[in-house]
PyMOL Python script that loads the backbone (N, CA, C, O; Angstrom):
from pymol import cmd

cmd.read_pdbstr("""\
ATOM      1  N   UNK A   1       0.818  -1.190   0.000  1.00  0.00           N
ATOM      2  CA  UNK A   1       0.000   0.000   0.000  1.00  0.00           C
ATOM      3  C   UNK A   1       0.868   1.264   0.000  1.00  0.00           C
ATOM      4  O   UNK A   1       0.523   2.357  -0.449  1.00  0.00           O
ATOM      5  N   UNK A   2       1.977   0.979   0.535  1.00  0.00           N
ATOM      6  CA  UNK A   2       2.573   2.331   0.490  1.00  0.00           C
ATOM      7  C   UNK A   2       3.147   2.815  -0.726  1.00  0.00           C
ATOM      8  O   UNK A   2       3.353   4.028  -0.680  1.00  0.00           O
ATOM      9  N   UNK A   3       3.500   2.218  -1.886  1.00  0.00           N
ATOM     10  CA  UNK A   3       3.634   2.522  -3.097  1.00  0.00           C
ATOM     11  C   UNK A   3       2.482   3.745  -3.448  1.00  0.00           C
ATOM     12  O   UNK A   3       2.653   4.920  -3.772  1.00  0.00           O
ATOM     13  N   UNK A   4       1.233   2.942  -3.237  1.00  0.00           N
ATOM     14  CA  UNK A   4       0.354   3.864  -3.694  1.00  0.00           C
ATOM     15  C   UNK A   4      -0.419   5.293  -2.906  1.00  0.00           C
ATOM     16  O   UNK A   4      -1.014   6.236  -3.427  1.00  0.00           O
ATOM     17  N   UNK A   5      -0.116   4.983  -1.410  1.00  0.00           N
ATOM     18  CA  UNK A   5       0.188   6.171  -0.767  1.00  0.00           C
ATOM     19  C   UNK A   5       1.340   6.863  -1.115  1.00  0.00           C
ATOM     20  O   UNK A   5       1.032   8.055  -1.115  1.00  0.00           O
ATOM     21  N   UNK A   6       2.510   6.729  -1.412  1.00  0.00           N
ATOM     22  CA  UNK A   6       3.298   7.658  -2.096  1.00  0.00           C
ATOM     23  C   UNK A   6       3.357   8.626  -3.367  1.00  0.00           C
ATOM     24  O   UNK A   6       3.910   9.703  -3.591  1.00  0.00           O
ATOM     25  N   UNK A   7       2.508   7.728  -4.126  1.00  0.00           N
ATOM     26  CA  UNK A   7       2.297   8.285  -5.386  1.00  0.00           C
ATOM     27  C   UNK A   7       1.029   9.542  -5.085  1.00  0.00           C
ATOM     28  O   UNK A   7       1.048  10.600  -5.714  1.00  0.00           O
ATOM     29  N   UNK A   8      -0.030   9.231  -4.043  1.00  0.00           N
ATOM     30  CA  UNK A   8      -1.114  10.386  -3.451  1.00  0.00           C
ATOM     31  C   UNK A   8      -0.256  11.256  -3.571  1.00  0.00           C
ATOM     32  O   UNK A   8      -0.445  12.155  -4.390  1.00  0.00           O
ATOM     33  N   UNK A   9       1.294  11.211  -2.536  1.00  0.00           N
ATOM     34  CA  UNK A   9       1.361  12.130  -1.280  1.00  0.00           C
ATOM     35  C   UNK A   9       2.441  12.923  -2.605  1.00  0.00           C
ATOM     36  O   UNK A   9       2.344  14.150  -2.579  1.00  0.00           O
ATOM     37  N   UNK A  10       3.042  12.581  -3.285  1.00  0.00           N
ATOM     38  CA  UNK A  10       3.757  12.822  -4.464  1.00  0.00           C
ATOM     39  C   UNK A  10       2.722  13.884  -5.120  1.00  0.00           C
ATOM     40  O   UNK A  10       3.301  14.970  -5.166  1.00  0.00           O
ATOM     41  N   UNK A  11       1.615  13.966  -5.563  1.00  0.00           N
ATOM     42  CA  UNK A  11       0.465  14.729  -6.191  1.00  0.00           C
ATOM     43  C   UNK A  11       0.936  15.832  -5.392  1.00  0.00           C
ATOM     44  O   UNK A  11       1.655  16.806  -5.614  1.00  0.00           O
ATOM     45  N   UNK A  12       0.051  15.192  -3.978  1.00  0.00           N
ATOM     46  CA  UNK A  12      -0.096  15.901  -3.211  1.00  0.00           C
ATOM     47  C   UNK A  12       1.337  17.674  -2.867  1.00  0.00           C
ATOM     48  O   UNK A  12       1.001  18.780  -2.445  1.00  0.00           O
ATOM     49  N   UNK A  13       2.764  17.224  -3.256  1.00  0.00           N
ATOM     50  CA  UNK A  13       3.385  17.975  -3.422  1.00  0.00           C
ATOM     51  C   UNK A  13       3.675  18.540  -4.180  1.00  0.00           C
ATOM     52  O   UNK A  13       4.327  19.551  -3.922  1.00  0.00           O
ATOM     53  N   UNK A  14       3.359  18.213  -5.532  1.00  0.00           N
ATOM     54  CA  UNK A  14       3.545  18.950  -6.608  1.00  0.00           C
ATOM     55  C   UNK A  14       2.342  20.223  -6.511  1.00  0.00           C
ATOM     56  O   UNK A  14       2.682  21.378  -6.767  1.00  0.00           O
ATOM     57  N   UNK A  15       1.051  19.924  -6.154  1.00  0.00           N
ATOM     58  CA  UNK A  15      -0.206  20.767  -5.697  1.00  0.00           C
ATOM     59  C   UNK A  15       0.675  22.111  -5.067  1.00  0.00           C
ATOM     60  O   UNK A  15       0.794  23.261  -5.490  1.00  0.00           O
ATOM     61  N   UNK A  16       1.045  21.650  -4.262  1.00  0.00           N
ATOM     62  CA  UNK A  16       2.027  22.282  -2.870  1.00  0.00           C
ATOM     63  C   UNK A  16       2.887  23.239  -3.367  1.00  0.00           C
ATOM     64  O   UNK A  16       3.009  24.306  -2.766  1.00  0.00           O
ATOM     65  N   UNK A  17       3.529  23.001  -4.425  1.00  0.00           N
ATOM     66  CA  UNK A  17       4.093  23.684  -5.191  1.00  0.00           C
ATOM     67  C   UNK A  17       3.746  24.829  -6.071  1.00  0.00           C
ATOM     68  O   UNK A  17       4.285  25.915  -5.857  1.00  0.00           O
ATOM     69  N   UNK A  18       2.726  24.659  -7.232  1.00  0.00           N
ATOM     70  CA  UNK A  18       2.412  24.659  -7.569  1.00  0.00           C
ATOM     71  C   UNK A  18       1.607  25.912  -6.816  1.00  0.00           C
ATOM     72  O   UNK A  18       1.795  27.108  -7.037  1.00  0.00           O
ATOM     73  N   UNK A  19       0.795  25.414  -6.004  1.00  0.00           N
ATOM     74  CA  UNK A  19      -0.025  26.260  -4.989  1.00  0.00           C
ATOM     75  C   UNK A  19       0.756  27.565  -4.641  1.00  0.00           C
ATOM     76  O   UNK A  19       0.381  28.735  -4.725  1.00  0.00           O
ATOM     77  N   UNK A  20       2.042  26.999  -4.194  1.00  0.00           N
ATOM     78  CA  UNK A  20       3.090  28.279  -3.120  1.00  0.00           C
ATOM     79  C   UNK A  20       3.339  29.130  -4.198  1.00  0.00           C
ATOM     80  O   UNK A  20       3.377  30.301  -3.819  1.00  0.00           O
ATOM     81  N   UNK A  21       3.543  28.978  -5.516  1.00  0.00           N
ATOM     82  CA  UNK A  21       4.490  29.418  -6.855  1.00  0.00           C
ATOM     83  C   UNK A  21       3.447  30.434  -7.129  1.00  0.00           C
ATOM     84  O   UNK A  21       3.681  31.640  -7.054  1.00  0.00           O
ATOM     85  N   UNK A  22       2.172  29.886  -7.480  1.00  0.00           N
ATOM     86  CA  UNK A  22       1.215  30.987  -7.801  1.00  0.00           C
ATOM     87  C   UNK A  22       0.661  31.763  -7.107  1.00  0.00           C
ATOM     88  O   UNK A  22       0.248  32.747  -7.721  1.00  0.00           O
ATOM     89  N   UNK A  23       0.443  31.747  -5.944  1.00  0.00           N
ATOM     90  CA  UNK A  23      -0.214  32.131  -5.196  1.00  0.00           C
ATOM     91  C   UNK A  23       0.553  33.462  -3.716  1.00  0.00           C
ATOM     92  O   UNK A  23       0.125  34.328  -2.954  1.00  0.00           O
ATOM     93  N   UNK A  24       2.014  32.729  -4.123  1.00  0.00           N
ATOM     94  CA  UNK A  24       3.467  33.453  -3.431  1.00  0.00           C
ATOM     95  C   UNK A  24       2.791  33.652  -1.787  1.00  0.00           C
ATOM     96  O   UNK A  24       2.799  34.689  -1.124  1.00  0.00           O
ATOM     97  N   UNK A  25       2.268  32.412  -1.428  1.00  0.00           N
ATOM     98  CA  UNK A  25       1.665  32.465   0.077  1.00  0.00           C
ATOM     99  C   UNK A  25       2.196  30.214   0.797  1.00  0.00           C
ATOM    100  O   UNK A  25       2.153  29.260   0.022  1.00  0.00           O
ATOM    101  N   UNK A  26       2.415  30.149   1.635  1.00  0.00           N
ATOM    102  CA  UNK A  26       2.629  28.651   2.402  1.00  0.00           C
ATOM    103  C   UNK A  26       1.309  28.106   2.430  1.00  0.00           C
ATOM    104  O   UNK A  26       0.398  28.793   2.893  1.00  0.00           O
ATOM    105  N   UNK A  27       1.079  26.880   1.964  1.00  0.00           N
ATOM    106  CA  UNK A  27       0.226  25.925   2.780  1.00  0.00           C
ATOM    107  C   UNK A  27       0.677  25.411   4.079  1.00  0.00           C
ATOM    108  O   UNK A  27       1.597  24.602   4.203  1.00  0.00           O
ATOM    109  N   UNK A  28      -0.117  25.991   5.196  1.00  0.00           N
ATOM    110  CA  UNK A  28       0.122  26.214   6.768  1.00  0.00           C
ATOM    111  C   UNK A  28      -0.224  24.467   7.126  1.00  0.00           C
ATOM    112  O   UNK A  28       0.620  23.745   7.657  1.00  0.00           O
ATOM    113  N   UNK A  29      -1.450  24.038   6.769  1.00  0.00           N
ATOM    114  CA  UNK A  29      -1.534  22.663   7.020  1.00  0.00           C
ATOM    115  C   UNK A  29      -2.002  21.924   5.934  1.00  0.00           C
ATOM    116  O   UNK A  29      -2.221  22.433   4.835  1.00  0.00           O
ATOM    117  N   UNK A  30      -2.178  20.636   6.218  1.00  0.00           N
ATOM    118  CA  UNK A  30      -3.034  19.998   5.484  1.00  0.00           C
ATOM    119  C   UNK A  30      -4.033  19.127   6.481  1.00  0.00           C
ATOM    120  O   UNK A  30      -3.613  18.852   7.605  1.00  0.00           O
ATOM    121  N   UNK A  31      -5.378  18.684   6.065  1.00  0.00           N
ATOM    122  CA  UNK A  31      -6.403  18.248   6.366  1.00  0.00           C
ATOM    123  C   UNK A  31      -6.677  16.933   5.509  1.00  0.00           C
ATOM    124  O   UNK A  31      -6.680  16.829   4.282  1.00  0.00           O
ATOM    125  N   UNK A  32      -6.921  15.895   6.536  1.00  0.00           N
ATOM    126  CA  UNK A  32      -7.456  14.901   5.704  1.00  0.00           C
ATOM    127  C   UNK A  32      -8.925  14.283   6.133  1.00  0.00           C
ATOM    128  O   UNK A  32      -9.394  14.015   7.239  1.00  0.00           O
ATOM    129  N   UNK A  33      -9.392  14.182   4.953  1.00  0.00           N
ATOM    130  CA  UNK A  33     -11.064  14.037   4.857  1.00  0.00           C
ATOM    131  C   UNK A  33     -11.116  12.558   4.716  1.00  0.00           C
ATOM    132  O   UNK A  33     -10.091  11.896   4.546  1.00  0.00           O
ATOM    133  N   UNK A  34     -12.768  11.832   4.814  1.00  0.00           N
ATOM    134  CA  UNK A  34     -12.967  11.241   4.573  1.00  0.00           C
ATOM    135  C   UNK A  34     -12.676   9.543   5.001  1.00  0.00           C
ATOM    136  O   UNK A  34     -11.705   9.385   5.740  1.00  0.00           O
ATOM    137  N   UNK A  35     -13.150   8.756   4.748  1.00  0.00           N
ATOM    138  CA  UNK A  35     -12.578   6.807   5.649  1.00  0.00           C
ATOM    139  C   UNK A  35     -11.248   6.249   5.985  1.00  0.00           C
ATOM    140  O   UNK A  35     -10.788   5.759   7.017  1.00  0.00           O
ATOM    141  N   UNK A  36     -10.543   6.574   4.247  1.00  0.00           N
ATOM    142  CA  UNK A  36      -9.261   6.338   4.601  1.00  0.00           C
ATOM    143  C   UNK A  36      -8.476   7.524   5.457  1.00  0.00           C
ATOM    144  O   UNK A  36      -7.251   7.523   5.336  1.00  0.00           O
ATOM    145  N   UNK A  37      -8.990   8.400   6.199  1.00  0.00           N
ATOM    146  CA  UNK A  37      -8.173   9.435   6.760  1.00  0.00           C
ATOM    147  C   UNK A  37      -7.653   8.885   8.202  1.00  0.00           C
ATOM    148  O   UNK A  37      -6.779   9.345   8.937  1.00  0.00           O
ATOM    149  N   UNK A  38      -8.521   7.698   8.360  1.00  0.00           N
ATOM    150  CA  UNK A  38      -8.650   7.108   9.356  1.00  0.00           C
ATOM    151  C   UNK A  38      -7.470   5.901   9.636  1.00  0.00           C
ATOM    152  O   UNK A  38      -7.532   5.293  10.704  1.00  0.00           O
ATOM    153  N   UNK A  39      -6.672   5.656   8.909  1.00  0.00           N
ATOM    154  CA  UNK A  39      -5.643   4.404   8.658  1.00  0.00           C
ATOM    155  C   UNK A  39      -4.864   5.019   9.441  1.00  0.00           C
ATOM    156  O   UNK A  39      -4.631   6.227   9.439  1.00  0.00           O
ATOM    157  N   UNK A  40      -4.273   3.908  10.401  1.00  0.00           N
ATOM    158  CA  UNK A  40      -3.381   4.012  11.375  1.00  0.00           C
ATOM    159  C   UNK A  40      -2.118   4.774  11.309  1.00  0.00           C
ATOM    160  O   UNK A  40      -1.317   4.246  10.538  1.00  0.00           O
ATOM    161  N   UNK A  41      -1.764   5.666  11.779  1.00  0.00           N
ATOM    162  CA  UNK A  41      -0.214   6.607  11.365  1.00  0.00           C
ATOM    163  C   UNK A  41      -0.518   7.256  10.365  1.00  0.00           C
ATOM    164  O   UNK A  41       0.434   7.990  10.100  1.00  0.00           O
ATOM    165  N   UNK A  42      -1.600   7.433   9.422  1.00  0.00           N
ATOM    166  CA  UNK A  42      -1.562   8.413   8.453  1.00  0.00           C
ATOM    167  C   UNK A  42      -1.305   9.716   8.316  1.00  0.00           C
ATOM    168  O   UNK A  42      -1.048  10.394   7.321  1.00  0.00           O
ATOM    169  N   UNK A  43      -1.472  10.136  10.159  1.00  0.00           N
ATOM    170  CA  UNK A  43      -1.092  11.498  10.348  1.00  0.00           C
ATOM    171  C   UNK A  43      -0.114  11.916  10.153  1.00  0.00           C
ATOM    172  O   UNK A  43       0.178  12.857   9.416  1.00  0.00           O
ATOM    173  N   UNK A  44       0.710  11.106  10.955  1.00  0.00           N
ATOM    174  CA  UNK A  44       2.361  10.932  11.409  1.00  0.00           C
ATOM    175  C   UNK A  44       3.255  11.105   9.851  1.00  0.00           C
ATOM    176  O   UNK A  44       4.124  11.851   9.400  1.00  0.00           O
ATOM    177  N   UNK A  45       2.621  10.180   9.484  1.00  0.00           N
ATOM    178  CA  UNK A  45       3.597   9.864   7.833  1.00  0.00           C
ATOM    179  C   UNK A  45       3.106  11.574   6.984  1.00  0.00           C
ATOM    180  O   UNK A  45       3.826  12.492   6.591  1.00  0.00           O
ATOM    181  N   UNK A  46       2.418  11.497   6.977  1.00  0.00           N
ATOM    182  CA  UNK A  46       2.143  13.068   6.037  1.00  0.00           C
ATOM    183  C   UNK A  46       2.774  14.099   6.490  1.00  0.00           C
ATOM    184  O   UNK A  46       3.633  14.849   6.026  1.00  0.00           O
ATOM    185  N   UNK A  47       2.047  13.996   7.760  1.00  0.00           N
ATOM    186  CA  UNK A  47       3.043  14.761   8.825  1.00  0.00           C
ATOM    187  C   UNK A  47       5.107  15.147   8.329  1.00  0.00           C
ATOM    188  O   UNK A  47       5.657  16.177   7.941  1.00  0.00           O
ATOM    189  N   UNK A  48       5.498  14.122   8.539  1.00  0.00           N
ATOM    190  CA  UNK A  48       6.513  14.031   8.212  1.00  0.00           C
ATOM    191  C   UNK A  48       7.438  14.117   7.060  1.00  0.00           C
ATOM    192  O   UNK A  48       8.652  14.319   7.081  1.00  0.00           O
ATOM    193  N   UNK A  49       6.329  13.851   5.636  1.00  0.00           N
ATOM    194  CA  UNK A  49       6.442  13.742   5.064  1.00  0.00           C
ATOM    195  C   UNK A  49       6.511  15.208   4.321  1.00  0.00           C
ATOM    196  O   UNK A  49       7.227  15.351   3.330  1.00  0.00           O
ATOM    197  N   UNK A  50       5.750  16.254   4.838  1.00  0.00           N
ATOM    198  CA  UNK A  50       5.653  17.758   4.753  1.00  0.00           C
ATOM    199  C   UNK A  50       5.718  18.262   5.364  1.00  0.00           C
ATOM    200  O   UNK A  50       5.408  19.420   5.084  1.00  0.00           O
ATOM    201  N   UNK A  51       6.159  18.000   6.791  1.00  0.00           N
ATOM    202  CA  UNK A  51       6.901  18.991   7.483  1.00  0.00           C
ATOM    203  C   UNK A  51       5.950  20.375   8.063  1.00  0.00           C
ATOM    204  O   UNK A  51       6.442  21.490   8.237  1.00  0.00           O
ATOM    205  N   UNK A  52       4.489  20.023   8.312  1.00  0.00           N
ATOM    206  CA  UNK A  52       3.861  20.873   8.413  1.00  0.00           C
ATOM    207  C   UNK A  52       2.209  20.309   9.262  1.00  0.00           C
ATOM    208  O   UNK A  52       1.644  19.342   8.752  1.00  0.00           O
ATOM    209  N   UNK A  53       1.743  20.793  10.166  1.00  0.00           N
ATOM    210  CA  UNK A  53       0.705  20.430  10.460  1.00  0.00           C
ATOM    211  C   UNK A  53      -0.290  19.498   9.686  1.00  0.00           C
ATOM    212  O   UNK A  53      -0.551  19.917   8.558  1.00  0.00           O
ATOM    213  N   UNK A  54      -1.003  18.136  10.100  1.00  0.00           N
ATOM    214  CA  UNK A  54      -1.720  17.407   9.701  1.00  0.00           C
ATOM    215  C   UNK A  54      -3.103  17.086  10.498  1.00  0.00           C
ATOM    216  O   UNK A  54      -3.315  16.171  11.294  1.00  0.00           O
ATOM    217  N   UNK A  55      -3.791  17.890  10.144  1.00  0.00           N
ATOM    218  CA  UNK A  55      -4.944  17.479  10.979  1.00  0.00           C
ATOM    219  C   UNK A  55      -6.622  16.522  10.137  1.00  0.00           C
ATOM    220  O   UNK A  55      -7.011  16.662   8.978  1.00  0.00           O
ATOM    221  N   UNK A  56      -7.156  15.769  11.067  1.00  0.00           N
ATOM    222  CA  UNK A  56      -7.971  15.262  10.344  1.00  0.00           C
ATOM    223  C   UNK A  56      -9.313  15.831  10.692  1.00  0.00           C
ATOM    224  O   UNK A  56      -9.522  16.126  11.869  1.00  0.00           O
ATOM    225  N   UNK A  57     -10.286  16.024   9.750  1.00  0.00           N
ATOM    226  CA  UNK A  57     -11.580  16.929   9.533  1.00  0.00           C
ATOM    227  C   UNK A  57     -12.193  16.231  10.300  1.00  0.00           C
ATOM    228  O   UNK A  57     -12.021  15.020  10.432  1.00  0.00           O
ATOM    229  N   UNK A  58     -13.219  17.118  11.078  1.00  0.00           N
ATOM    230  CA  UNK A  58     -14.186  16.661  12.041  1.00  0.00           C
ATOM    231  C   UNK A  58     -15.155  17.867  11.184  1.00  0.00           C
ATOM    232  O   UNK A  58     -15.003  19.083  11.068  1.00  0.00           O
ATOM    233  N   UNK A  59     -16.321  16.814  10.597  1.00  0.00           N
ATOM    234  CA  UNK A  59     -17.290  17.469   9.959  1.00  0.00           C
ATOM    235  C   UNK A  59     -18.417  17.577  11.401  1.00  0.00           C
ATOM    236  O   UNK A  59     -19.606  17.703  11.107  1.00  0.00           O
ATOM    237  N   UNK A  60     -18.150  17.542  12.524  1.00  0.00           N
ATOM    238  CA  UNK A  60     -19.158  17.643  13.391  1.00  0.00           C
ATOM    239  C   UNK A  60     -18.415  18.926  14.568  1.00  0.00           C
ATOM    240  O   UNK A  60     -19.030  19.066  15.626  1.00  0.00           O
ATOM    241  N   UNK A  61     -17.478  19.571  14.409  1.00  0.00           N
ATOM    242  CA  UNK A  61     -17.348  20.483  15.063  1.00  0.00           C
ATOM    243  C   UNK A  61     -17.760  21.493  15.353  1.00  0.00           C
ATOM    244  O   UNK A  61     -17.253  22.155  16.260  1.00  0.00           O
ATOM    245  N   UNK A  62     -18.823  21.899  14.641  1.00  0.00           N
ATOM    246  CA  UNK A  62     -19.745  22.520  14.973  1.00  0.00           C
ATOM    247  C   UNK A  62     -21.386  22.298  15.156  1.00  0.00           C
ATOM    248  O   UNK A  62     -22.322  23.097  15.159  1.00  0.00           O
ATOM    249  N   UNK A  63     -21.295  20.534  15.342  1.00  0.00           N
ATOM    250  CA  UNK A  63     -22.339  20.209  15.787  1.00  0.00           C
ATOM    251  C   UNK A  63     -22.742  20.045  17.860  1.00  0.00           C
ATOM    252  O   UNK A  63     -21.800  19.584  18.504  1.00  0.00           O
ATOM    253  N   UNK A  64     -23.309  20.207  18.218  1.00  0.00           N
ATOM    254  CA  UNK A  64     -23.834  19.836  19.449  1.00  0.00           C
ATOM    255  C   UNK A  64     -24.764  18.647  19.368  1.00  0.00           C
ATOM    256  O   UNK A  64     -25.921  18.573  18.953  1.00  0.00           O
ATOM    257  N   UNK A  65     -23.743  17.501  20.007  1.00  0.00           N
ATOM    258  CA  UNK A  65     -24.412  16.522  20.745  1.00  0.00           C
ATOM    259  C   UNK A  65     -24.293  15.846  21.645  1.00  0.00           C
ATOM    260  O   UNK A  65     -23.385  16.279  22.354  1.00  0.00           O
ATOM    261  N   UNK A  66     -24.791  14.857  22.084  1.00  0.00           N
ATOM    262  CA  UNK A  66     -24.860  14.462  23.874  1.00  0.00           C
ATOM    263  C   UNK A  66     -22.987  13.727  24.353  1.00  0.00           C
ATOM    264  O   UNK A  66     -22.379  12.734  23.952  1.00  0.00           O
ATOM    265  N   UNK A  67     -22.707  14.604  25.154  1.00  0.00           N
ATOM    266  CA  UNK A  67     -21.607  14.291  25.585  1.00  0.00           C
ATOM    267  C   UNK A  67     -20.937  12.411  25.225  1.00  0.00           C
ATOM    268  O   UNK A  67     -19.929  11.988  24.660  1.00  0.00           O
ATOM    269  N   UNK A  68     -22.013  11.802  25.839  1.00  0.00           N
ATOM    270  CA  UNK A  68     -22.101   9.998  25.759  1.00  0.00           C
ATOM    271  C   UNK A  68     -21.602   9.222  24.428  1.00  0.00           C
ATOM    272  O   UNK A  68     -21.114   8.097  24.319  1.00  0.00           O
ATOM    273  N   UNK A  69     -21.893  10.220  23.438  1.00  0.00           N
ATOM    274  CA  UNK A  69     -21.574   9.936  21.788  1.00  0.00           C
ATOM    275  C   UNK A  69     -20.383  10.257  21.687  1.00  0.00           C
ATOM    276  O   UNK A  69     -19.940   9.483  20.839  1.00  0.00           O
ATOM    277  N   UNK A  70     -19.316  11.127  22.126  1.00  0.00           N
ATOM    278  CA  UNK A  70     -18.492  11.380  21.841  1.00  0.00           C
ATOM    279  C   UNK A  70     -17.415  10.436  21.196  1.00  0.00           C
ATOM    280  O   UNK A  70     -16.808  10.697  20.158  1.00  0.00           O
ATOM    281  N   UNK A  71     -17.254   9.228  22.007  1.00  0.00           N
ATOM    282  CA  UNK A  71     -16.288   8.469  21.456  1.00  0.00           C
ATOM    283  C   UNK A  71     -16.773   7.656  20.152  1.00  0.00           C
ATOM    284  O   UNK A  71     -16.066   7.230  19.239  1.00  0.00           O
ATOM    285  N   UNK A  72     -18.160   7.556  20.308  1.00  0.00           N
ATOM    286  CA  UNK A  72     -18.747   7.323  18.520  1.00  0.00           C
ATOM    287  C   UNK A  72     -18.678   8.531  17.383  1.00  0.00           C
ATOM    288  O   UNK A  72     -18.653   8.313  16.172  1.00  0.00           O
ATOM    289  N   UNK A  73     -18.663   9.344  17.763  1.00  0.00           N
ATOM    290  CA  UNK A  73     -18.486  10.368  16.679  1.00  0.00           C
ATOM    291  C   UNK A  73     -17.373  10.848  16.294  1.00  0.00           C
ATOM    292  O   UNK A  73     -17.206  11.828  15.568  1.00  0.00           O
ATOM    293  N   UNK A  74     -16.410  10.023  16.877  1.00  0.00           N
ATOM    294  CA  UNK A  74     -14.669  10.324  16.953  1.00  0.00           C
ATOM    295  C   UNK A  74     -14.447   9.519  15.932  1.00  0.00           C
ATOM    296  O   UNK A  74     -13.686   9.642  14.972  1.00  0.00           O
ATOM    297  N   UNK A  75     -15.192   8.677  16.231  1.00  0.00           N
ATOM    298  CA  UNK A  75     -15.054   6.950  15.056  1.00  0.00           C
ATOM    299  C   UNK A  75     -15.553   7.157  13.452  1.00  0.00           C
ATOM    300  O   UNK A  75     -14.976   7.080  12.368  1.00  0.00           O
ATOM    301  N   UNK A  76     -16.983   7.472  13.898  1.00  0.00           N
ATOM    302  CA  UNK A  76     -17.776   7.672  12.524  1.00  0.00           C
ATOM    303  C   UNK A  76     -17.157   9.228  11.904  1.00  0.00           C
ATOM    304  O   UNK A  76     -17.534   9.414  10.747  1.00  0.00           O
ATOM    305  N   UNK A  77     -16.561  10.001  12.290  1.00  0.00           N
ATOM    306  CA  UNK A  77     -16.439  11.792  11.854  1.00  0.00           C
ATOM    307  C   UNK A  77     -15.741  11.581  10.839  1.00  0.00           C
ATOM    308  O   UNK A  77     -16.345  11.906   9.817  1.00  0.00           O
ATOM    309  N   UNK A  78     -14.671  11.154  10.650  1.00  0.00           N
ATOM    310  CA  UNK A  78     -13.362  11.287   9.132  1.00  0.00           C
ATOM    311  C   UNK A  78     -14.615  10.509   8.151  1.00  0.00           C
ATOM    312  O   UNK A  78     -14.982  11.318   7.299  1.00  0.00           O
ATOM    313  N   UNK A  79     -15.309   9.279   8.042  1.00  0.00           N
ATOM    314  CA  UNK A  79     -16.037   8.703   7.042  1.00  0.00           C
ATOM    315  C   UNK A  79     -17.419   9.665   6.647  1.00  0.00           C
ATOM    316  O   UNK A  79     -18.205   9.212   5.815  1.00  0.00           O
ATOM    317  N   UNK A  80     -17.661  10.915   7.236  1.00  0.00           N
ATOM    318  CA  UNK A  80     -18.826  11.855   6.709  1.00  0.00           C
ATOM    319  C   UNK A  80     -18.096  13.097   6.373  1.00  0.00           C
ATOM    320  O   UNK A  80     -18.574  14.219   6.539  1.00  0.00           O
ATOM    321  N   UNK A  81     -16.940  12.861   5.903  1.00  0.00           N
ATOM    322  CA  UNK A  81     -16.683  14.405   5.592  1.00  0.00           C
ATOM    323  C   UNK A  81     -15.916  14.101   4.058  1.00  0.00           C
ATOM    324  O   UNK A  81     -15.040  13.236   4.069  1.00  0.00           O
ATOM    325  N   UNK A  82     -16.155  14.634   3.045  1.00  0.00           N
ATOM    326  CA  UNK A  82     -15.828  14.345   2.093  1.00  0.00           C
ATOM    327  C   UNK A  82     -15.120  15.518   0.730  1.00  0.00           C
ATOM    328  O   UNK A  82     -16.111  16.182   0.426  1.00  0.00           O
ATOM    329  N   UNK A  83     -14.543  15.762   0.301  1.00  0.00           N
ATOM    330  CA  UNK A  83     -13.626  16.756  -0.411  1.00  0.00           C
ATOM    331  C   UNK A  83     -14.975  17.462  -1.252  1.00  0.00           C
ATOM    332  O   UNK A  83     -14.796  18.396  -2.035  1.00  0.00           O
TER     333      UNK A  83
END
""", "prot")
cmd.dss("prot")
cmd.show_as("cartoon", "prot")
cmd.util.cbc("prot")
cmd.orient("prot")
């Protein structure tokens, strides 16, 4: 799998580039959306891999709900948020 996570994270820097060149401003972080955001160390490796904040989307942060859910909505949150 990591072949093909490399080749993402490879996009993913040329974007980066690309982005900084035109725009003559840093991408401060990156955000990852969606099921697979959820794979073990994915933070860490991106993380590292760019040298720059990695955080994963919580499409419910500005929802209010019952305290008790919390650790379910920690679970289900990266698989409802989508690019």
């Amino acid at each position: 799998m990591m072949p093909m996570l490399d080749a993402i994270l490879n996009e993913v820097g040329r974007f980066q580039d690309n982005y900084e060149k035109n725009h003559h401003g840093k991408v401060e972080r990156i955000m990852l959306a969606g099921g697979g955001s959820s794979l073990i160390g994915l933070e860490k490796y991106v993380g590292d891999e760019f040298k720059i904040p990695v955080l994963k989307a919580n499409p419910f942060s500005k929802v209010i709900y019952p305290p008790e859910t919390e650790p379910t909505i920690k679970d289900i949150g990266p698989s409802f948020s989508v690019a």
